[in-house]
C-alpha positions in Angstrom: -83.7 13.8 -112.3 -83.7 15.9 -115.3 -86.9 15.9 -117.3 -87.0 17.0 -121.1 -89.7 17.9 -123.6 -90.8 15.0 -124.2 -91.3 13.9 -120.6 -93.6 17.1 -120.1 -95.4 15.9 -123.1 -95.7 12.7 -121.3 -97.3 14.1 -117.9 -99.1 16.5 -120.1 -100.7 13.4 -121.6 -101.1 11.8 -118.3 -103.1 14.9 -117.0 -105.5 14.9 -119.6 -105.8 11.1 -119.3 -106.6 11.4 -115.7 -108.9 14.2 -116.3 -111.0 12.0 -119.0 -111.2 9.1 -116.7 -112.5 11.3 -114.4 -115.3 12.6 -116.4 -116.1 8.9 -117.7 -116.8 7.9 -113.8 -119.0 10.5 -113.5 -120.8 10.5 -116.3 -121.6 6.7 -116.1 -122.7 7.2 -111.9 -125.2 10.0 -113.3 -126.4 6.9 -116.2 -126.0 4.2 -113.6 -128.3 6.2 -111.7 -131.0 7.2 -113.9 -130.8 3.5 -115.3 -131.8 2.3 -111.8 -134.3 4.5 -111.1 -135.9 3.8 -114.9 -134.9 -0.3 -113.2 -134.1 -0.7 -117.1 -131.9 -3.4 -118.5 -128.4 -2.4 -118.9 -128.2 -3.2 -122.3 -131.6 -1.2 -123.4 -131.0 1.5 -121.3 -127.5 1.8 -122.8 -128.6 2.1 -126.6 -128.2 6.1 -127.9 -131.0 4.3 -130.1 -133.6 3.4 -128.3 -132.7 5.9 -125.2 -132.9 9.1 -126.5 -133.0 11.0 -123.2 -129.7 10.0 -122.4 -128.1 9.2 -125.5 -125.8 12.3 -125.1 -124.2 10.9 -121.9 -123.8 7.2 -123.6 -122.7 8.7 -126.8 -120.2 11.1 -124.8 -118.7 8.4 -122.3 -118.1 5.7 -125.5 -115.9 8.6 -127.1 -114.1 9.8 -124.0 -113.1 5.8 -123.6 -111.6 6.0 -127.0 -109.6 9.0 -126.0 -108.2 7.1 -122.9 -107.2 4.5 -125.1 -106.0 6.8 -127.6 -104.2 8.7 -124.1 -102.5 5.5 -123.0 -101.3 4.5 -126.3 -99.2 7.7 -126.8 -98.0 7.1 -123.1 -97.1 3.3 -124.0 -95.4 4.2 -127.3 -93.4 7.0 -125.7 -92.3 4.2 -123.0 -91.1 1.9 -125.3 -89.2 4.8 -127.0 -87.8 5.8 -123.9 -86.2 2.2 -123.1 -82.5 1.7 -124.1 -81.7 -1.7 -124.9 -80.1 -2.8 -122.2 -83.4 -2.1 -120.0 -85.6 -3.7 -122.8 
């Protein structure tokens, strides 16, 4: 199979997607942890306004979700590109 720019673009996109979702896992084990330990509420403990100790971490995993959906819908648009119409 012969893969073109735009394919590399593709698993260049998946990479990084994979990447992100790997940072979002560990970054909500290390809240999920400290959130247990505090025995808060989730929905307290997961306020960047009223936890400021770990408003970094909540702040930084709600934008690396945006970038997976941002990831995924480049990966969806260039699959609906990629479809002929006779596959469609």
């Amino acid at each position: 199979m012969e893969t073109n720019a735009s394919d590399h673009d593709l698993i260049e996109v998946m990479k990084r997607y994979f990447a992100v979702k790997a940072e979002v896992e560990e970054v909500k084990s290390r809240l999920e942890t400290a959130r247990r330990s505090n025995g808060e509420e989730i929905a307290a403990f997961y306020d960047p306004r009223t936890n400021p100790d770990h408003a970094a971490d909540i702040i930084r995993s709600h934008a690396l979700k945006q970038e997976m959906v941002r990831l995924m819908n480049w990966a969806e648009a260039w699959g609906r590109q990629s479809l002929t119409p006779s596959e469609a």
